[in-house]
C-alpha positions in Angstrom: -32.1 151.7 80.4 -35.2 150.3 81.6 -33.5 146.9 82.1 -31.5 149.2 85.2 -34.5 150.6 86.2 -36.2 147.4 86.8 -33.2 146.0 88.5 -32.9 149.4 90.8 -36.3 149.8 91.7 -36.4 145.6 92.5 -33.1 146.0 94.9 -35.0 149.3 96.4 -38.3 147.4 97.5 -36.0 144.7 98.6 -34.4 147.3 100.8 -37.7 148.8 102.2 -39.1 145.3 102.7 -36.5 144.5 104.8 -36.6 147.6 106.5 -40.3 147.5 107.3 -40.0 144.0 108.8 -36.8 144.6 111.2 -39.0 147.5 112.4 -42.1 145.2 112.9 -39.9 142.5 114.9 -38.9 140.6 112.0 -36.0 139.5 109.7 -37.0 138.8 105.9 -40.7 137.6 106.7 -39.6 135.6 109.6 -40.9 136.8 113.2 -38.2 137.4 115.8 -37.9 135.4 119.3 -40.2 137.4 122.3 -37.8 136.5 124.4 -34.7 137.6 122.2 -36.9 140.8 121.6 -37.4 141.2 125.1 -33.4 140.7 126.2 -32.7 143.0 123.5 -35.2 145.8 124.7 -33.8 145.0 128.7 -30.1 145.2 128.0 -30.7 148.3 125.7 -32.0 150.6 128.5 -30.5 149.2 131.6 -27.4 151.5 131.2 -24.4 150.6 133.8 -24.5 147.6 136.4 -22.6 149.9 138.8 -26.1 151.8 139.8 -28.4 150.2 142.3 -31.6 149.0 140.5 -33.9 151.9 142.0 -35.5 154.9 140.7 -35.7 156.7 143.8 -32.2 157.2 145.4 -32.9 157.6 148.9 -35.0 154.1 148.6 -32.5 151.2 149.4 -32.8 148.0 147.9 -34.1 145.0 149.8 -31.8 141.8 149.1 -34.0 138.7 150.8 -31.3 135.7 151.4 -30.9 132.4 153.2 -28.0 129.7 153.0 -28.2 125.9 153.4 -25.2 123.9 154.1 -24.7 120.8 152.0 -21.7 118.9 152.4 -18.7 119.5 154.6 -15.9 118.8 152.5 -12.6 119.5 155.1 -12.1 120.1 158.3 -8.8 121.2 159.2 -8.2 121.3 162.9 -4.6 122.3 162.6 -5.2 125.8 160.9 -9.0 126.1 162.4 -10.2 126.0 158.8 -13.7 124.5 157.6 -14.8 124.6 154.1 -18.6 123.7 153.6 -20.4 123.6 150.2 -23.9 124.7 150.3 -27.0 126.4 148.3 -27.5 130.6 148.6 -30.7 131.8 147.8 -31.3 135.6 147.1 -34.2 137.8 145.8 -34.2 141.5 145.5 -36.6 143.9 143.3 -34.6 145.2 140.3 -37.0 148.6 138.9 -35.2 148.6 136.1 -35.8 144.9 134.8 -40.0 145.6 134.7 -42.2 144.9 131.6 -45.4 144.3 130.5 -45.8 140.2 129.6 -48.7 141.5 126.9 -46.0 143.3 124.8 -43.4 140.0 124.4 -45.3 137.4 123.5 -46.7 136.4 127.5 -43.2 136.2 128.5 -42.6 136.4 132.3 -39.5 135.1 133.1 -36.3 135.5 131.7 -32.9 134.6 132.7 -30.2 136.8 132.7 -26.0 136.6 133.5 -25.5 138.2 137.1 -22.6 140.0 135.3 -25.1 141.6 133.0 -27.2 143.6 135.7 -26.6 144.7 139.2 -25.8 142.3 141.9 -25.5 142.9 145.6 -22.2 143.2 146.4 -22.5 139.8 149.7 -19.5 138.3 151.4 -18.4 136.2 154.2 -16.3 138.1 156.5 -15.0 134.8 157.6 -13.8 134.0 154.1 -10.4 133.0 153.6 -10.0 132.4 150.1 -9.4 135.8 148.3 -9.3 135.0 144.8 -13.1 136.0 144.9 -14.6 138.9 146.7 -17.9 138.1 146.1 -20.0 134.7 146.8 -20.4 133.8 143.4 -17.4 131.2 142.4 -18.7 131.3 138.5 -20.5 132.7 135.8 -24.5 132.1 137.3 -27.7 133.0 136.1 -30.3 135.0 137.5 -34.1 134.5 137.0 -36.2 137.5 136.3 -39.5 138.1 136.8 -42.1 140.3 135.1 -42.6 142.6 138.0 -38.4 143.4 138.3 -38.2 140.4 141.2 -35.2 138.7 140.4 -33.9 135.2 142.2 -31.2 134.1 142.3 -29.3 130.4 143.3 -26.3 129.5 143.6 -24.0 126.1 144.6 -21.1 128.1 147.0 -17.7 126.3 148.1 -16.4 128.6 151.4 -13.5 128.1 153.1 -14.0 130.2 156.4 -12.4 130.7 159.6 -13.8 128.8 162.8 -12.2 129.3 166.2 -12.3 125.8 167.3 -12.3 124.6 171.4 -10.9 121.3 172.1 -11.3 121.3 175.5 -13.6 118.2 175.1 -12.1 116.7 172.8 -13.0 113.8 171.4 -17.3 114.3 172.7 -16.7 118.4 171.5 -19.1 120.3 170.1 -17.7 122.9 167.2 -19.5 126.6 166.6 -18.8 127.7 163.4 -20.0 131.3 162.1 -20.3 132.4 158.5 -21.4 136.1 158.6 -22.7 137.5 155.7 -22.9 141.1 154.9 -22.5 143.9 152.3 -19.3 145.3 152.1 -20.1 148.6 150.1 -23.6 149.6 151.3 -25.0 150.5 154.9 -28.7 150.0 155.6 -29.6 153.0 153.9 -28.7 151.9 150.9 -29.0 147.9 150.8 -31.3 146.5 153.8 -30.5 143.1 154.0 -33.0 140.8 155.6 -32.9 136.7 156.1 -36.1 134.9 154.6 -37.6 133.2 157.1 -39.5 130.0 156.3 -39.5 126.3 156.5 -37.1 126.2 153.4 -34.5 128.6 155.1 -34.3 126.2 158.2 -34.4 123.1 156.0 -31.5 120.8 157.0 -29.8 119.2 154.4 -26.0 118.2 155.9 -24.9 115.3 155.1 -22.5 113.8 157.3 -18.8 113.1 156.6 -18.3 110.0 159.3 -16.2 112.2 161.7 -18.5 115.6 162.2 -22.2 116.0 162.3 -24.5 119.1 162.3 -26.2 119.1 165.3 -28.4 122.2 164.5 -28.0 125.7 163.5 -29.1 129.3 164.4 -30.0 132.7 162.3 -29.2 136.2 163.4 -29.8 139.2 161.9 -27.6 141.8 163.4 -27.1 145.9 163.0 -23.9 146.6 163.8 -22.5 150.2 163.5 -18.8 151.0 162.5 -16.4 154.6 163.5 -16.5 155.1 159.6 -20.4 155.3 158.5 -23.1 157.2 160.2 -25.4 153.9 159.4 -24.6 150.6 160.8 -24.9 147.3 158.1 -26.7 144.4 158.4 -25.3 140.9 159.2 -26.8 137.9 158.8 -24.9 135.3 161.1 -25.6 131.7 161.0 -23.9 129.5 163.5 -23.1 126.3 162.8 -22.8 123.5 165.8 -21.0 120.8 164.4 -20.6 117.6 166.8 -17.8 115.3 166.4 -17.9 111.0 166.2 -15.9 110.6 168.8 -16.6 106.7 168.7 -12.9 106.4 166.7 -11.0 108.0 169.5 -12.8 106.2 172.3 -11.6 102.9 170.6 -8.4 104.1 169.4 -7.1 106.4 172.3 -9.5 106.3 175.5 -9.5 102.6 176.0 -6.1 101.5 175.1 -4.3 104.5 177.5 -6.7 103.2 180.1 -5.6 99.2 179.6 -2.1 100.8 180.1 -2.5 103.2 183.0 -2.9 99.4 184.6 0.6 98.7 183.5 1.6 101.5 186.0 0.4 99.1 188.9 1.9 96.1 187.6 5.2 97.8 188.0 4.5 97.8 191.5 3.3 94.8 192.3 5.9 92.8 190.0 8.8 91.5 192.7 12.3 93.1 192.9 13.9 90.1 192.0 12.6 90.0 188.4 14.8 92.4 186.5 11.7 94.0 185.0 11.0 97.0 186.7 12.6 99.4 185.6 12.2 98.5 182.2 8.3 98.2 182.7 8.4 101.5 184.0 10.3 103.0 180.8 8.0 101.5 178.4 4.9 102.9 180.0 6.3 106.5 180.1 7.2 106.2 176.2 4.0 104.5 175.4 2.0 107.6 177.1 4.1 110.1 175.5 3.4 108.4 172.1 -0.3 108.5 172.6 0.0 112.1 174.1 1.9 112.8 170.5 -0.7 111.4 168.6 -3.5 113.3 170.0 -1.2 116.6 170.0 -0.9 117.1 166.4 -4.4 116.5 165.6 -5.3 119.9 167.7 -4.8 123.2 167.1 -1.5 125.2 168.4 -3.8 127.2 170.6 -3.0 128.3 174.3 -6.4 130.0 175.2 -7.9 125.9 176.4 -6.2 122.6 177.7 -7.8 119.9 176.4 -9.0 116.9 179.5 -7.1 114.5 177.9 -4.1 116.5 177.7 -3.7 116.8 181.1 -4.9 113.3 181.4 -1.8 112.0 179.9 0.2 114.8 181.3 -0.8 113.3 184.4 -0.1 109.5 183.3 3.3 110.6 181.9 4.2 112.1 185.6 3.0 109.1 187.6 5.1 107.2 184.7 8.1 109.0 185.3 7.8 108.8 189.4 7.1 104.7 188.9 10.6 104.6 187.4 12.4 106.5 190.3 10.4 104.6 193.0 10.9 101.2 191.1 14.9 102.3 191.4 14.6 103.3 195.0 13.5 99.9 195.9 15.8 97.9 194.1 18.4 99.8 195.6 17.1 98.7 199.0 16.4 95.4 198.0 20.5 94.5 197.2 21.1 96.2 199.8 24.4 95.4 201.8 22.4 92.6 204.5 25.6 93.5 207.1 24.3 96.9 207.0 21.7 97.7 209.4 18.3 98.8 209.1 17.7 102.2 210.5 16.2 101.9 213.7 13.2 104.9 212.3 12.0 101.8 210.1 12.6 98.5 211.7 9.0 99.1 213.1 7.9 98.4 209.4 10.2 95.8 208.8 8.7 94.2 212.5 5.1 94.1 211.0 6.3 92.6 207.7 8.0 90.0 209.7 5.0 89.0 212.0 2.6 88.8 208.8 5.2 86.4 207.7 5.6 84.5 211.1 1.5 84.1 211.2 1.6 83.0 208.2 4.2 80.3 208.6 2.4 79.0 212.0 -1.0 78.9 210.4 0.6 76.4 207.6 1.6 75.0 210.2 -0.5 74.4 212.4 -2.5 73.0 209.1 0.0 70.5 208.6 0.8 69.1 212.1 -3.2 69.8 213.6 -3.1 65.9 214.5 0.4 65.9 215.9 0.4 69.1 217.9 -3.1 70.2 219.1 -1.9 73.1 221.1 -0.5 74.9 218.3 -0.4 78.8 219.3 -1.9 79.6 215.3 -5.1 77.8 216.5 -4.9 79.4 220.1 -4.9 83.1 219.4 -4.1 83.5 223.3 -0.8 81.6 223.4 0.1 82.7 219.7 -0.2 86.6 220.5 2.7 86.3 223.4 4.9 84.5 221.1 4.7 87.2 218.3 5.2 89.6 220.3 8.2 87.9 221.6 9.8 87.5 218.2 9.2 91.5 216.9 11.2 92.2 220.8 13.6 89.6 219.7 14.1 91.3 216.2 14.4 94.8 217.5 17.0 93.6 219.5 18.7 92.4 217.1 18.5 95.6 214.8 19.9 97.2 218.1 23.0 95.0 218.7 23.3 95.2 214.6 23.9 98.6 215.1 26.7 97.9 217.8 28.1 95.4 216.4 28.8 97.9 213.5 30.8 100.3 216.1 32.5 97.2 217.4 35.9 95.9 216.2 35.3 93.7 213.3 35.4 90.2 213.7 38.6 87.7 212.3 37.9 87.0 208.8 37.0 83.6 209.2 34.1 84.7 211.2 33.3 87.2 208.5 33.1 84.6 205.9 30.9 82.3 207.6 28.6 85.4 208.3 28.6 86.4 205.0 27.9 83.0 203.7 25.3 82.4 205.9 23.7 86.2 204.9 23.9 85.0 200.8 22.0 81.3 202.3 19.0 83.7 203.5 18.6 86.3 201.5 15.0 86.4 201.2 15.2 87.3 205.0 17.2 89.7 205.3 15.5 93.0 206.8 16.6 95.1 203.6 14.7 93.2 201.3 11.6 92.7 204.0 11.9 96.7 203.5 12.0 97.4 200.1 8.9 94.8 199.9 7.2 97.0 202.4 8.0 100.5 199.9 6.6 98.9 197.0 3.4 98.3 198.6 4.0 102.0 199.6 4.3 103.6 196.5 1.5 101.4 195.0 -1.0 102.8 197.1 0.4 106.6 196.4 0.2 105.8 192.7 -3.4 104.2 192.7 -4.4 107.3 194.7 -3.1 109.2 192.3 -4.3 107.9 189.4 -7.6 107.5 191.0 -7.2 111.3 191.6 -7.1 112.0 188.2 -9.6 110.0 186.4 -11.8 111.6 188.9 -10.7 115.0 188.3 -11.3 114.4 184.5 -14.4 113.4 184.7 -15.9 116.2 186.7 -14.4 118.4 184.6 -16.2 116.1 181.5 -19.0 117.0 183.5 -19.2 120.4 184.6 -18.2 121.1 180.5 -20.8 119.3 179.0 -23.6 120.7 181.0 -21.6 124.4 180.3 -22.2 123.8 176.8 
């Protein structure tokens, strides 16, 4: 018996030992962690994370914030969507999270599992990925303070929403809002206010190559809704984001300007080379190509027509009206020769022909100056009387054209020598004289015209940027 007792009354001092130390803080002799003691003693009376952290229920909770944006990882035009990493930095005053450093061991900070105490409810309105409602993408940690403060960081991937404007496109200049906001409380019950300080404009973008951030603005807006009878805070930061256009100047700007110049080498190049028309084909596919190329790198959006746009709109119209000019003048310039020239343009015909004729007398006068002194191309007086005597003599000629073709036709003989002689000089011939005449026509309409346009894009270049 007394070998029992000694045995039961050891295992019951054991027992109280124990006891006596778990109640003191410590575990068999050894003293327990302040900071485990003090986690232990927080998480024990801080009851449900549903209930906003304030003893006083009228009393709303200030949540202090700021956001930096960090890297802009995609930018997709197409769909308007921009996803930006960056750092969010909150602070709010938790009442239930207070305790007296003295009593833990001079613990003042502790860090705690934002799932483990009450967290403001913020979100992007402009968020498009749903799979989380909240900012926080992971598990994070919050920091808690003595006095209740708590801070908290986190490293945020967004996608948002940004209506994008490409009417200057490539030199544009993006504005891109991310509005946060509580979704669950008004200002009465979470007042939500932006921290404003050097850190909270710090700029820490880093450039991707293609967009920039030129600078960004802070707004803290009240805005009221049918539903509540108080309005919530919003705290909008716009983003201006400015694009590198260097890439598109070098890959689209200068090479559609090299070939707007193909559009006046169709006109200059002669009729007789074969090329024109097919000149004038490969500049209308080569414009809608490039017009292609800058299409599906925009948005499908009506509300704004990009300068470019209608810069090549306009190129690909002046293209297509090259091609039907470049076949009206070969159809003049194989003209039938025994065909007549309308009597409406024989004037222009006349004035091609006496260009010609000076020409021909001042080479020749060049030539023969020691031979013939009293050329009329070195005597202005007795040249003019001769000119005009050949355009008479060439009217006339249109005019008894035109009889002869209401006169009976000639023996065939005749006809054959005519025509002969017609295929000898065809470089004469009044039809071709003509169709010379229209190309120089239609070049000066389409040098208007495209002088028209670059003008008219880059007023409107101008007038835009100084808009924005």
């Amino acid at each position: 018996m007394e070998v029992f007792e000694v045995l039961f009354l050891t295992f019951a001092f054991l027992v109280a030992t124990a006891l006596c130390d778990a109640n003191n803080g410590s575990v068999l002799g050894r003293p327990q962690a302040p900071n485990k003691r003090l986690f232990d003693d927080l998480m024990s009376k801080y009851g449900s994370t549903r209930i906003r952290p304030v003893r006083n229920n009228n009393e709303a909770v200030e949540v202090m914030m700021f956001y930096k944006p960090g890297i802009l990882s995609e930018f997709n035009e197409q769909i308007q969507q921009l996803s930006v990493t960056g750092s969010l930095h909150m602070t709010w005053i938790d009442e239930f999270l207070v305790w007296d450093p003295e009593e833990y061991g001079g613990v003042e900070r502790i860090s705690l599992r934002a799932s483990d105490i009450w967290f403001p409810d913020i979100t992007a309105y402009e968020r498009l990925d749903v799979k989380e409602a909240y900012v926080n993408i992971f598990e994070p940690y919050a920091i808690v303070n003595s006095d209740g403060s708590v801070e908290y960081y986190q490293l945020t991937d967004l996608t948002v929403y940004c209506r994008l404007d490409m009417t200057l496109f490539p030199f544009d200049t993006q504005k891109c809002t991310i509005s946060f906001t509580s979704y669950s409380y008004d200002s009465a019950q979470l007042a939500l206010a932006f921290i404003n300080s050097t850190d909270g404009y710090e700029n820490r973008f880093q450039p991707n190559g293609v967009w920039q951030l030129e600078r960004f603005e802070v707004h803290e807006i009240h805005k009221q809704y049918l539903c509540c009878p108080n309005p919530f805070v919003e705290i909008h930061y716009n983003f201006f984001l400015m694009r590198i256009g260097s890439f598109y100047v070098y890959s689209i700007w200068i090479p559609s300007g090299l070939l707007s110049t193909m559009i006046i080498a169709v006109f200059v190049m002669h009729p007789n080379s074969g090329e024109k028309v097919t000149l004038s084909v490969s500049n209308v596919l080569a414009f809608v190509l490039f017009q292609q190329i800058v299409v599906e790198s925009m948005p499908r959006s009506g509300d704004d027509s990009p300068v470019i746009v209608v810069f090549f709109s306009a190129m690909i119209a002046i293209s297509c009206l090259s091609v039907l000019a470049s076949a009206v003048v070969l159809r003049v310039y194989y003209h039938d020769p025994r065909k007549p020239v309308p009597r409406m343009l024989m004037c222009l015909v006349a004035r091609q022909k006496r260009n010609r004729w000076k020409r021909q007398y001042t080479m020749v006068a060049t030539n023969n100056n020691r031979t013939r002194p009293r050329n009329p191309a070195n005597h202005p007086s007795e040249a003019k009387p001769v000119f005009e005597e050949m355009v008479r003599s060439d009217i006339t000629e249109g005019t008894a054209g035109e009889k002869e073709a209401t006169a009976p036709s000639p023996p065939e003989d005749q006809r054959g020598r005519r025509n002969s002689n017609s295929a000898s000089n065809q470089e004469d011939t009044d039809w071709m004289l003509l169709a010379l005449v229209m190309d120089k026509f239609f070049l000066v309409i389409a040098v208007c015209a495209m002088l028209g346009t670059v003008l008219y894009c880059g007023i409107k270049y101008w007038v835009l940027f100084g808009v924005h």
